[in-house]
N, C-alpha and C positions, 0 to 999 in steps of 0.2 A: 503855800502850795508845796507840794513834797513830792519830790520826780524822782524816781530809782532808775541809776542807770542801769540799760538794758545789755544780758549778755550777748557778746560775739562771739562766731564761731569761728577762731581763726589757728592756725596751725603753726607753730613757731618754727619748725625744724621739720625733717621728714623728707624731703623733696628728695633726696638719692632713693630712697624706699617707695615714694611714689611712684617713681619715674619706673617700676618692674610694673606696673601695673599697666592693663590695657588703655588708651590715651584716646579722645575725643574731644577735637579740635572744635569749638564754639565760637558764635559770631562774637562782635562787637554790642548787643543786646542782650545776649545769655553770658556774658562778662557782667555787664553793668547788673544783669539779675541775682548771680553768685555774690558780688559785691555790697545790695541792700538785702540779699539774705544773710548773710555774716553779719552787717552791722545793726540788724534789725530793722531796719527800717522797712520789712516787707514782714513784722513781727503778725501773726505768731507763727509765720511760714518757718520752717527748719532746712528746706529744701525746694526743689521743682516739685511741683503737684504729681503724687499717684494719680494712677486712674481712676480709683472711687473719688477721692477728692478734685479731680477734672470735671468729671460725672459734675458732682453735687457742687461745683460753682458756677458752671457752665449753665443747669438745667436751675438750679437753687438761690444761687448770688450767695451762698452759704459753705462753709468745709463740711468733712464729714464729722466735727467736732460738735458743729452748728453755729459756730466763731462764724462773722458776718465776713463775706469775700467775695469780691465783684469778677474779679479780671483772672482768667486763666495765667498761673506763670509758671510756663510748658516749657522741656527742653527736647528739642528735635534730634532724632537721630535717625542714620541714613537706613534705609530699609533695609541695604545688602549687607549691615553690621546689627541687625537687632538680635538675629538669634546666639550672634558672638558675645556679647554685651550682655544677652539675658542670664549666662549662664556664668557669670563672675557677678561676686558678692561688691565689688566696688570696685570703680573706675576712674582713672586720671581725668579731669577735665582743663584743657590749656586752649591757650590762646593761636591765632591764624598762623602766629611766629612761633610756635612751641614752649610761649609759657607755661609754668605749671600755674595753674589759678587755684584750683583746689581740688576734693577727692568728694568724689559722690559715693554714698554706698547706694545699692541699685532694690528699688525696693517691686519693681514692674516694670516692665515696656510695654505701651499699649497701642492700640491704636482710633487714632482723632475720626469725627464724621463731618468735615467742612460744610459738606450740604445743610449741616442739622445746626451744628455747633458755630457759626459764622453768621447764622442771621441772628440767633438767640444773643449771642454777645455783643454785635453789633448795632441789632436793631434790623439788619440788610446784609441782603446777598448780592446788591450789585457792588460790582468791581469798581466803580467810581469812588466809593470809596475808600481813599486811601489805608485803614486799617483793614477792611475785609479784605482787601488787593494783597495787602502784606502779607497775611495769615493766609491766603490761598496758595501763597508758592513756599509754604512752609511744606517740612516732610509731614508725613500720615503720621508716624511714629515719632511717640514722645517716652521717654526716661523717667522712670523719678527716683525721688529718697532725699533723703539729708545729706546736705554739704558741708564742708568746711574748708574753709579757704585758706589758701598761704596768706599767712602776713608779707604784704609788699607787694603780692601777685596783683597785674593791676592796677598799681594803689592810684589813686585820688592824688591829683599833682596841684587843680589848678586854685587861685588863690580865693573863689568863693566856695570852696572845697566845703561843706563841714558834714561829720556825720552827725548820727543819732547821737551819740554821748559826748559829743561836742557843742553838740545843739543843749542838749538836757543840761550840759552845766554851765552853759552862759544865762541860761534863764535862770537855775538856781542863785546863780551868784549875782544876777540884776536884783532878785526878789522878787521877781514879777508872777503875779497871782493868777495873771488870766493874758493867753497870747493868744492871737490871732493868726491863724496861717492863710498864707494868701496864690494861689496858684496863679501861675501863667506861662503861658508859652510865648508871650509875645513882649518886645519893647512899653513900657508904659506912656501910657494915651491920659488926656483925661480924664475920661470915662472909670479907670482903674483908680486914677486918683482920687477921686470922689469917694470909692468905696474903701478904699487905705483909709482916707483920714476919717471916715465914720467910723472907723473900726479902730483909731489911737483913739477918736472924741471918747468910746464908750469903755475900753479896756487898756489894760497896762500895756500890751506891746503890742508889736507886730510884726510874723515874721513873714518877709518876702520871701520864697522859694522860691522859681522859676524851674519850670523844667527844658533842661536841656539835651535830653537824646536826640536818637531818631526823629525827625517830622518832616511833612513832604517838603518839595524844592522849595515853593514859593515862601516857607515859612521863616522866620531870622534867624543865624548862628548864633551858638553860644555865644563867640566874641560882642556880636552884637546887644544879645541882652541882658549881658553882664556889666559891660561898660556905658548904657544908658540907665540901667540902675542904679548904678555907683554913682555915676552921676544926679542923677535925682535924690539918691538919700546925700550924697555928701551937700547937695547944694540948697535941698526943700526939707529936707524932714529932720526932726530931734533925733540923731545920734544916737541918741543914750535910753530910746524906744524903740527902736529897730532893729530886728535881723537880719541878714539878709546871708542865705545861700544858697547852693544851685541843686538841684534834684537831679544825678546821671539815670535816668530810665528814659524807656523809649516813648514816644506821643503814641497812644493807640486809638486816637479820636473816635471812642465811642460811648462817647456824651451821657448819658443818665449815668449806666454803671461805671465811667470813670469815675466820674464826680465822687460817686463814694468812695473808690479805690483810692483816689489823693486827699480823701477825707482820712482814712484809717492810716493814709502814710505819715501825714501830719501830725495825726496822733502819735504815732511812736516818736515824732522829733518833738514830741514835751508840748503839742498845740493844746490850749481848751475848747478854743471854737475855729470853725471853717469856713472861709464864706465861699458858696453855692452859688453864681451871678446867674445870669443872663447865656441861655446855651451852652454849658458850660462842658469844655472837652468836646464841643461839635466841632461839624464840617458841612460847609455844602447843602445845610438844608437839610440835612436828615433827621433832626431831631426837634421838638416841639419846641420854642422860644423858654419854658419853662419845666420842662418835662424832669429837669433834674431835680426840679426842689421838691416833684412829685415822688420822686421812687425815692429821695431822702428819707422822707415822712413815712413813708412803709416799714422802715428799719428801726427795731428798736436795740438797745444792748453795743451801740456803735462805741461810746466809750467819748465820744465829743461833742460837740455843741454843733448844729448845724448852724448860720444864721444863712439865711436864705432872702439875696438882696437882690432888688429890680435892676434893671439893665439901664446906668444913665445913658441919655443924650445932652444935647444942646440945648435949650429952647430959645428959639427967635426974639420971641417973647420977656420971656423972662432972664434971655443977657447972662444964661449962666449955664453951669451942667445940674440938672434933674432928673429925676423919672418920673413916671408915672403917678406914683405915690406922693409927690409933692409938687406937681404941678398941674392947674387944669387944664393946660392949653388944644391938647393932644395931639394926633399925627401930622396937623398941617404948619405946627412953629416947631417942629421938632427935625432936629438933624443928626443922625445916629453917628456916635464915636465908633467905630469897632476895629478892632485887630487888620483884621482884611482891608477896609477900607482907607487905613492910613498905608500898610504897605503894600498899597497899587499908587498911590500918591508917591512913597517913596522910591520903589521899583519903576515910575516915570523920571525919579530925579528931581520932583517936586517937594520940597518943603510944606508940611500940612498945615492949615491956619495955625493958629496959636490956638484957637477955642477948641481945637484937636489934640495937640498936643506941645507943650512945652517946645521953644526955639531951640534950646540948649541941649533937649531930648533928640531932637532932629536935626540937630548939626551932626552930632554922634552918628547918627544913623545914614546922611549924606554923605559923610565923610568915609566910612568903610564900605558903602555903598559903589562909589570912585574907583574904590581899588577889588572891587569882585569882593568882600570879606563880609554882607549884609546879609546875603540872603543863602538856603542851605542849598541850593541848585548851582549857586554859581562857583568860577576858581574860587579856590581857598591860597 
Protein backbone atom coordinates (compact mmCIF):
# COMPACT_ATOMS: atom_id res chain seq x y z
CA UNK A 1 0.00 0.00 0.00
CA UNK A 2 1.53 3.52 -0.79
CA UNK A 3 0.02 6.53 1.22
CA UNK A 4 1.58 10.07 0.32
CA UNK A 5 1.63 12.28 3.06
CA UNK A 6 -0.92 15.05 2.46
CA UNK A 7 0.23 18.80 2.41
CA UNK A 8 -0.60 21.39 5.30
CA UNK A 9 -1.39 24.66 5.19
CA UNK A 10 0.34 25.96 8.12
CA UNK A 11 2.12 29.41 8.63
CA UNK A 12 5.40 29.26 10.53
CA UNK A 13 6.05 32.94 11.51
CA UNK A 14 3.83 36.03 10.50
CA UNK A 15 1.58 36.56 13.28
CA UNK A 16 2.93 40.48 14.18
CA UNK A 17 1.94 41.11 10.28
CA UNK A 18 -1.21 39.28 10.72
CA UNK A 19 -2.31 40.92 13.43
CA UNK A 20 -2.48 44.64 10.94
CA UNK A 21 -5.03 42.79 9.40
CA UNK A 22 -8.88 43.00 9.99
CA UNK A 23 -9.65 40.12 12.82
CA UNK A 24 -12.84 37.75 13.19
CA UNK A 25 -13.18 36.10 16.23
CA UNK A 26 -14.68 32.20 15.53
CA UNK A 27 -16.40 29.73 17.45
CA UNK A 28 -14.93 26.59 19.03
CA UNK A 29 -16.45 24.69 15.61
CA UNK A 30 -14.82 27.10 12.90
CA UNK A 31 -11.52 26.52 15.01
CA UNK A 32 -11.71 22.90 14.97
CA UNK A 33 -12.77 23.45 11.02
CA UNK A 34 -9.46 25.63 10.17
CA UNK A 35 -7.73 23.04 11.98
CA UNK A 36 -8.83 19.79 9.60
CA UNK A 37 -8.54 22.25 6.73
CA UNK A 38 -4.67 22.70 7.43
CA UNK A 39 -4.07 19.34 8.21
CA UNK A 40 -6.20 17.75 5.42
CA UNK A 41 -8.12 16.02 6.76
CA UNK A 42 -11.28 17.98 5.22
CA UNK A 43 -8.86 17.38 1.94
CA UNK A 44 -9.36 18.50 -0.95
CA UNK A 45 -11.08 21.60 0.84
CA UNK A 46 -8.36 24.59 0.83
CA UNK A 47 -10.66 26.68 2.85
CA UNK A 48 -14.44 27.60 3.99
CA UNK A 49 -16.83 26.96 1.00
CA UNK A 50 -17.36 29.90 -1.58
CA UNK A 51 -20.75 30.43 -2.40
CA UNK A 52 -20.84 28.53 -5.82
CA UNK A 53 -19.35 25.75 -3.99
CA UNK A 54 -22.08 26.08 -0.86
CA UNK A 55 -24.53 26.10 -3.92
CA UNK A 56 -23.22 22.89 -5.42
CA UNK A 57 -22.75 20.78 -2.05
CA UNK A 58 -25.74 21.88 -0.55
CA UNK A 59 -28.12 21.34 -3.80
CA UNK A 60 -25.28 18.61 -5.36
CA UNK A 61 -23.67 16.59 -2.42
CA UNK A 62 -20.77 17.63 -5.04
CA UNK A 63 -17.83 20.87 -5.16
CA UNK A 64 -17.91 22.84 -8.07
CA UNK A 65 -14.86 20.71 -9.18
CA UNK A 66 -17.39 17.70 -8.99
CA UNK A 67 -14.98 16.13 -6.16
CA UNK A 68 -17.86 14.17 -4.14
CA UNK A 69 -18.80 16.56 -0.77
CA UNK A 70 -21.70 16.13 1.59
CA UNK A 71 -21.62 18.56 4.33
CA UNK A 72 -21.50 22.50 4.02
CA UNK A 73 -18.27 23.84 5.86
CA UNK A 74 -19.45 27.48 6.06
CA UNK A 75 -17.86 30.22 8.27
CA UNK A 76 -20.25 32.71 9.66
CA UNK A 77 -19.93 36.23 9.65
CA UNK A 78 -21.96 38.90 11.48
CA UNK A 79 -24.10 40.93 9.10
CA UNK A 80 -23.15 44.45 10.57
CA UNK A 81 -19.34 43.32 9.34
CA UNK A 82 -19.84 41.75 5.89
CA UNK A 83 -19.57 44.82 3.78
CA UNK A 84 -16.38 45.64 5.98
CA UNK A 85 -14.81 42.29 5.35
CA UNK A 86 -15.97 42.12 1.67
CA UNK A 87 -13.88 44.69 0.62
CA UNK A 88 -10.30 43.48 2.13
CA UNK A 89 -8.41 40.76 0.25
CA UNK A 90 -7.73 38.76 3.60
CA UNK A 91 -8.53 38.50 7.11
CA UNK A 92 -7.26 37.53 10.67
CA UNK A 93 -9.23 34.66 11.74
CA UNK A 94 -8.55 34.09 15.98
CA UNK A 95 -10.00 32.66 18.54
CA UNK A 96 -12.95 33.81 21.58
CA UNK A 97 -9.50 34.77 23.55
CA UNK A 98 -7.69 36.55 20.64
CA UNK A 99 -5.78 33.88 19.24
CA UNK A 100 -4.38 34.26 15.94
CA UNK A 101 -5.46 30.77 14.32
CA UNK A 102 -5.01 31.63 10.89
CA UNK A 103 -5.31 34.08 7.80
CA UNK A 104 -8.35 33.60 5.30
CA UNK A 105 -7.91 35.23 2.01
CA UNK A 106 -11.59 36.23 1.27
CA UNK A 107 -12.76 34.90 -1.91
CA UNK A 108 -17.02 36.15 -1.25
CA UNK A 109 -19.33 36.70 1.42
CA UNK A 110 -22.64 35.47 0.59
CA UNK A 111 -25.57 34.87 1.83
CA UNK A 112 -27.27 31.12 3.15
CA UNK A 113 -31.34 30.39 2.49
CA UNK A 114 -32.16 28.22 5.87
CA UNK A 115 -35.51 27.73 4.65
CA UNK A 116 -34.20 25.84 1.46
CA UNK A 117 -30.71 24.92 2.63
CA UNK A 118 -31.60 23.09 6.24
CA UNK A 119 -34.07 20.59 4.96
CA UNK A 120 -31.85 19.63 1.90
CA UNK A 121 -28.82 18.84 4.35
CA UNK A 122 -30.64 17.55 6.89
CA UNK A 123 -33.38 15.77 5.52
CA UNK A 124 -35.80 18.35 7.91
CA UNK A 125 -36.71 21.57 8.95
CA UNK A 126 -37.88 20.80 12.25
CA UNK A 127 -35.90 22.25 15.06
CA UNK A 128 -36.10 19.02 17.00
CA UNK A 129 -33.48 18.32 15.45
CA UNK A 130 -30.41 19.02 16.93
CA UNK A 131 -28.19 19.86 13.80
CA UNK A 132 -31.18 21.84 11.94
CA UNK A 133 -31.62 23.76 15.57
CA UNK A 134 -27.72 24.43 15.36
CA UNK A 135 -27.66 25.68 11.86
CA UNK A 136 -30.71 27.76 12.37
CA UNK A 137 -29.07 30.25 14.89
CA UNK A 138 -26.21 30.49 12.60
CA UNK A 139 -25.66 34.09 10.92
CA UNK A 140 -27.20 34.36 7.10
CA UNK A 141 -23.78 35.37 6.09
CA UNK A 142 -20.93 33.09 5.48
CA UNK A 143 -17.09 34.03 4.28
CA UNK A 144 -15.02 32.07 2.21
CA UNK A 145 -11.37 31.28 0.49
CA UNK A 146 -8.48 29.46 1.62
CA UNK A 147 -6.84 29.25 4.90
CA UNK A 148 -3.78 28.94 6.46
CA UNK A 149 -3.28 28.42 9.82
CA UNK A 150 -0.57 29.39 12.53
CA UNK A 151 1.38 26.53 13.54
CA UNK A 152 0.45 26.01 17.31
CA UNK A 153 -2.74 28.23 16.76
CA UNK A 154 -5.08 25.93 18.50
CA UNK A 155 -2.86 23.08 18.38
CA UNK A 156 -4.14 19.50 19.24
CA UNK A 157 -3.12 18.94 23.01
CA UNK A 158 -4.89 15.78 24.05
CA UNK A 159 -3.16 12.33 24.13
CA UNK A 160 -5.47 10.50 21.44
CA UNK A 161 -4.48 13.57 19.32
CA UNK A 162 -3.46 12.33 15.82
CA UNK A 163 -3.48 14.03 12.48
CA UNK A 164 -3.63 13.08 8.92
CA UNK A 165 0.13 12.47 8.58
CA UNK A 166 0.36 11.01 11.81
CA UNK A 167 -2.19 8.61 10.98
CA UNK A 168 -0.63 8.09 7.25
CA UNK A 169 2.72 7.12 8.75
CA UNK A 170 1.78 4.69 11.58
CA UNK A 171 -0.01 2.80 8.89
CA UNK A 172 2.92 3.06 6.56
CA UNK A 173 5.25 1.87 8.97
CA UNK A 174 2.81 -1.15 10.34
CA UNK A 175 2.63 -2.27 6.69
CA UNK A 176 -0.71 -2.56 6.59
CA UNK A 177 -2.39 -2.91 3.21
CA UNK A 178 -5.98 -2.51 4.00
CA UNK A 179 -7.52 -0.32 7.21
CA UNK A 180 -10.75 -0.01 8.31
CA UNK A 181 -12.03 3.22 9.65
CA UNK A 182 -14.47 2.92 12.19
CA UNK A 183 -16.81 5.92 13.38
CA UNK A 184 -18.49 6.76 16.49
CA UNK A 185 -19.74 9.11 18.77
CA UNK A 186 -20.46 6.96 21.42
CA UNK A 187 -18.66 4.62 24.32
CA UNK A 188 -18.36 1.06 22.74
CA UNK A 189 -21.36 -1.37 23.24
CA UNK A 190 -21.31 -4.72 21.88
CA UNK A 191 -23.10 -4.21 19.11
CA UNK A 192 -19.87 -1.93 17.82
CA UNK A 193 -17.96 -4.85 18.87
CA UNK A 194 -19.22 -7.18 16.59
CA UNK A 195 -18.63 -5.07 13.67
CA UNK A 196 -14.71 -4.05 14.84
CA UNK A 197 -13.84 -7.57 14.98
CA UNK A 198 -15.37 -8.46 11.48
CA UNK A 199 -13.73 -5.90 10.23
CA UNK A 200 -9.77 -7.11 11.99
CA UNK A 201 -11.39 -11.01 10.84
CA UNK A 202 -11.32 -9.65 7.06
CA UNK A 203 -8.54 -6.89 6.80
CA UNK A 204 -5.20 -5.82 8.21
CA UNK A 205 -6.26 -3.03 10.73
CA UNK A 206 -8.58 -1.08 12.25
CA UNK A 207 -8.75 2.41 12.95
CA UNK A 208 -11.11 3.50 15.75
CA UNK A 209 -11.76 7.34 15.26
CA UNK A 210 -14.32 8.57 17.48
CA UNK A 211 -15.58 11.69 17.02
CA UNK A 212 -15.35 14.21 19.57
CA UNK A 213 -16.92 17.73 19.09
CA UNK A 214 -19.89 19.43 19.39
CA UNK A 215 -23.02 16.89 20.19
CA UNK A 216 -26.14 17.38 22.02
CA UNK A 217 -26.28 17.16 26.02
CA UNK A 218 -27.34 13.78 26.44
CA UNK A 219 -24.57 12.48 24.25
CA UNK A 220 -20.76 11.28 26.14
CA UNK A 221 -17.67 13.61 26.65
CA UNK A 222 -14.73 13.18 25.05
CA UNK A 223 -13.18 12.09 28.45
CA UNK A 224 -15.68 9.59 28.41
CA UNK A 225 -14.90 8.05 25.08
CA UNK A 226 -11.52 8.15 25.13
CA UNK A 227 -10.95 6.31 28.18
CA UNK A 228 -13.55 3.49 27.60
CA UNK A 229 -11.72 2.86 24.37
CA UNK A 230 -8.35 2.73 25.82
CA UNK A 231 -9.76 0.57 27.78
CA UNK A 232 -11.20 -1.84 25.47
CA UNK A 233 -8.21 -1.84 23.03
CA UNK A 234 -5.57 -2.07 25.87
CA UNK A 235 -7.57 -4.95 27.50
CA UNK A 236 -9.67 -6.94 24.26
CA UNK A 237 -7.99 -6.26 21.09
CA UNK A 238 -4.30 -7.08 19.29
CA UNK A 239 -2.39 -3.77 19.95
CA UNK A 240 -0.40 -4.21 17.06
CA UNK A 241 -3.96 -4.03 14.75
CA UNK A 242 -5.41 -1.06 16.02
CA UNK A 243 -5.51 2.70 15.74
CA UNK A 244 -7.07 4.50 17.64
CA UNK A 245 -7.77 8.36 17.57
CA UNK A 246 -10.17 11.06 18.13
CA UNK A 247 -11.69 13.16 15.19
CA UNK A 248 -12.07 17.18 16.79
CA UNK A 249 -15.32 18.22 14.45
CA UNK A 250 -18.41 18.87 15.38
CA UNK A 251 -21.64 15.88 15.41
CA UNK A 252 -23.88 17.49 12.71
CA UNK A 253 -26.29 14.38 13.02
CA UNK A 254 -27.51 14.32 9.44
CA UNK A 255 -27.46 10.67 8.88
CA UNK A 256 -27.29 9.76 5.03
CA UNK A 257 -24.95 12.67 4.08
CA UNK A 258 -22.77 12.53 7.10
CA UNK A 259 -22.11 8.92 6.56
CA UNK A 260 -20.33 9.93 3.54
CA UNK A 261 -18.67 13.18 4.85
CA UNK A 262 -16.75 10.72 7.62
CA UNK A 263 -16.41 8.40 4.80
CA UNK A 264 -14.05 10.88 2.65
CA UNK A 265 -12.62 12.14 6.17
CA UNK A 266 -11.37 8.60 6.78
CA UNK A 267 -9.96 8.57 3.56
CA UNK A 268 -7.62 11.32 3.91
CA UNK A 269 -6.39 9.63 7.54
CA UNK A 270 -4.93 6.63 5.00
CA UNK A 271 -8.48 4.42 5.47
CA UNK A 272 -9.20 1.65 2.55
CA UNK A 273 -12.63 0.75 3.62
CA UNK A 274 -15.46 2.44 5.90
CA UNK A 275 -18.07 0.84 7.51
CA UNK A 276 -21.55 2.34 7.07
CA UNK A 277 -23.83 0.58 10.26
CA UNK A 278 -27.12 0.82 11.20
CA UNK A 279 -28.61 4.79 11.04
CA UNK A 280 -25.59 5.86 10.93
CA UNK A 281 -24.87 9.79 12.19
CA UNK A 282 -28.83 9.68 13.00
CA UNK A 283 -31.04 11.10 15.55
CA UNK A 284 -34.45 10.82 16.87
CA UNK A 285 -35.99 8.90 14.13
CA UNK A 286 -35.30 10.85 11.24
CA UNK A 287 -33.65 8.87 9.01
CA UNK A 288 -34.52 5.38 7.49
CA UNK A 289 -32.71 2.43 9.61
CA UNK A 290 -30.74 2.12 6.33
CA UNK A 291 -30.96 5.02 4.32
CA UNK A 292 -27.24 5.64 4.51
CA UNK A 293 -25.91 2.64 2.74
CA UNK A 294 -28.46 3.79 0.14
CA UNK A 295 -27.11 7.37 -0.75
CA UNK A 296 -23.45 5.51 -0.37
CA UNK A 297 -24.32 3.42 -3.46
CA UNK A 298 -25.28 6.58 -5.41
CA UNK A 299 -21.55 7.85 -5.28
CA UNK A 300 -19.18 6.76 -7.49
CA UNK A 301 -15.36 8.32 -7.64
CA UNK A 302 -15.43 8.22 -3.43
CA UNK A 303 -11.92 7.01 -3.39
CA UNK A 304 -12.85 4.21 -0.47
CA UNK A 305 -14.44 1.11 0.12
CA UNK A 306 -17.75 1.41 1.56
CA UNK A 307 -18.64 -1.77 3.52
CA UNK A 308 -22.18 -1.44 4.40
CA UNK A 309 -22.99 -3.56 7.71
CA UNK A 310 -26.36 -4.56 9.42
CA UNK A 311 -27.17 -3.15 12.67
CA UNK A 312 -26.37 -6.12 15.39
CA UNK A 313 -28.60 -7.05 18.24
CA UNK A 314 -28.79 -9.64 20.89
CA UNK A 315 -30.73 -12.59 20.11
CA UNK A 316 -32.47 -14.56 22.95
CA UNK A 317 -32.26 -17.24 20.94
CA UNK A 318 -29.19 -17.63 19.66
CA UNK A 319 -27.16 -16.37 23.21
CA UNK A 320 -25.20 -13.98 21.19
CA UNK A 321 -24.91 -10.63 19.29
CA UNK A 322 -26.25 -11.02 15.40
CA UNK A 323 -28.10 -9.45 12.81
CA UNK A 324 -30.29 -9.91 10.58
CA UNK A 325 -28.01 -11.50 8.10
CA UNK A 326 -27.15 -14.31 10.23
CA UNK A 327 -29.73 -15.13 12.28
CA UNK A 328 -33.38 -16.48 11.57
CA UNK A 329 -34.99 -15.68 14.77
CA UNK A 330 -36.34 -12.13 14.12
CA UNK A 331 -37.86 -9.15 15.96
CA UNK A 332 -39.41 -11.31 18.82
CA UNK A 333 -35.73 -12.94 20.23
CA UNK A 334 -34.10 -9.85 19.50
CA UNK A 335 -32.94 -7.16 21.89
CA UNK A 336 -31.25 -4.12 20.23
CA UNK A 337 -27.75 -2.72 21.58
CA UNK A 338 -27.75 0.92 20.70
CA UNK A 339 -25.96 4.02 21.65
CA UNK A 340 -28.99 5.61 23.33
CA UNK A 341 -30.33 2.92 24.81
CA UNK A 342 -27.27 1.96 27.00
CA UNK A 343 -26.79 5.72 27.91
CA UNK A 344 -30.35 6.02 29.47
CA UNK A 345 -29.19 2.97 31.48
CA UNK A 346 -26.10 4.70 32.30
CA UNK A 347 -27.60 8.31 32.74
CA UNK A 348 -29.97 6.12 35.52
CA UNK A 349 -26.77 5.02 37.28
CA UNK A 350 -27.44 1.62 35.97
CA UNK A 351 -24.79 -0.68 34.83
CA UNK A 352 -26.03 -2.23 31.38
CA UNK A 353 -26.11 -6.16 31.23
CA UNK A 354 -22.92 -7.56 30.18
CA UNK A 355 -24.75 -8.92 26.69
CA UNK A 356 -24.76 -4.92 26.29
CA UNK A 357 -21.85 -3.86 27.03
CA UNK A 358 -18.52 -5.03 28.57
CA UNK A 359 -18.46 -4.63 32.83
CA UNK A 360 -15.09 -3.03 32.55
CA UNK A 361 -16.48 -0.70 29.65
CA UNK A 362 -19.25 0.43 32.26
CA UNK A 363 -17.32 0.92 35.29
CA UNK A 364 -15.47 3.69 33.14
CA UNK A 365 -18.54 5.06 32.39
CA UNK A 366 -20.18 4.88 36.07
CA UNK A 367 -17.39 6.05 37.35
CA UNK A 368 -17.14 9.66 35.63
CA UNK A 369 -20.73 9.48 35.42
CA UNK A 370 -20.42 10.11 39.69
CA UNK A 371 -18.53 13.01 39.35
CA UNK A 372 -20.68 15.04 36.48
CA UNK A 373 -17.75 14.15 33.69
CA UNK A 374 -20.07 11.33 31.54
CA UNK A 375 -22.34 13.03 29.73
CA UNK A 376 -21.88 16.59 27.36
CA UNK A 377 -24.89 18.35 29.35
CA UNK A 378 -23.59 18.02 32.56
CA UNK A 379 -20.61 19.85 35.11
CA UNK A 380 -17.47 19.24 33.63
Amino acid sequence: MSLVLLPERFLRRGEDAARRLPALAVDEDAAGDIRNIAEGAFAPLKGFLSGTDYRRVVDHMRLDSGAPWTIPISLDVPESRRRELARRSKILLESATGVPLAVLEVEDIYKVRPARDIPAVYGTGDLRHPGAAKESRRSLYRIGGAVTAFAGGGARAGRADLTVNDARRRIFKSGWRTVVGFQTRNAPHRAHEYLQRTALELHDSLFIHPLVGWKKADDLTPRAVIESYETLIRRFYPQERVLFGVLRTAMRYAGPREAVFHALIRKNYGCTHFIIGRDHAGVGGFYGRYAAHELSRSFSGLGIEILRMSGPHYCRRCGQIVTERTCPHGAGAALEVSGTQVRGMLNRGRRPPEKYMRKEIADVLLRLSRTGQAFCGERR
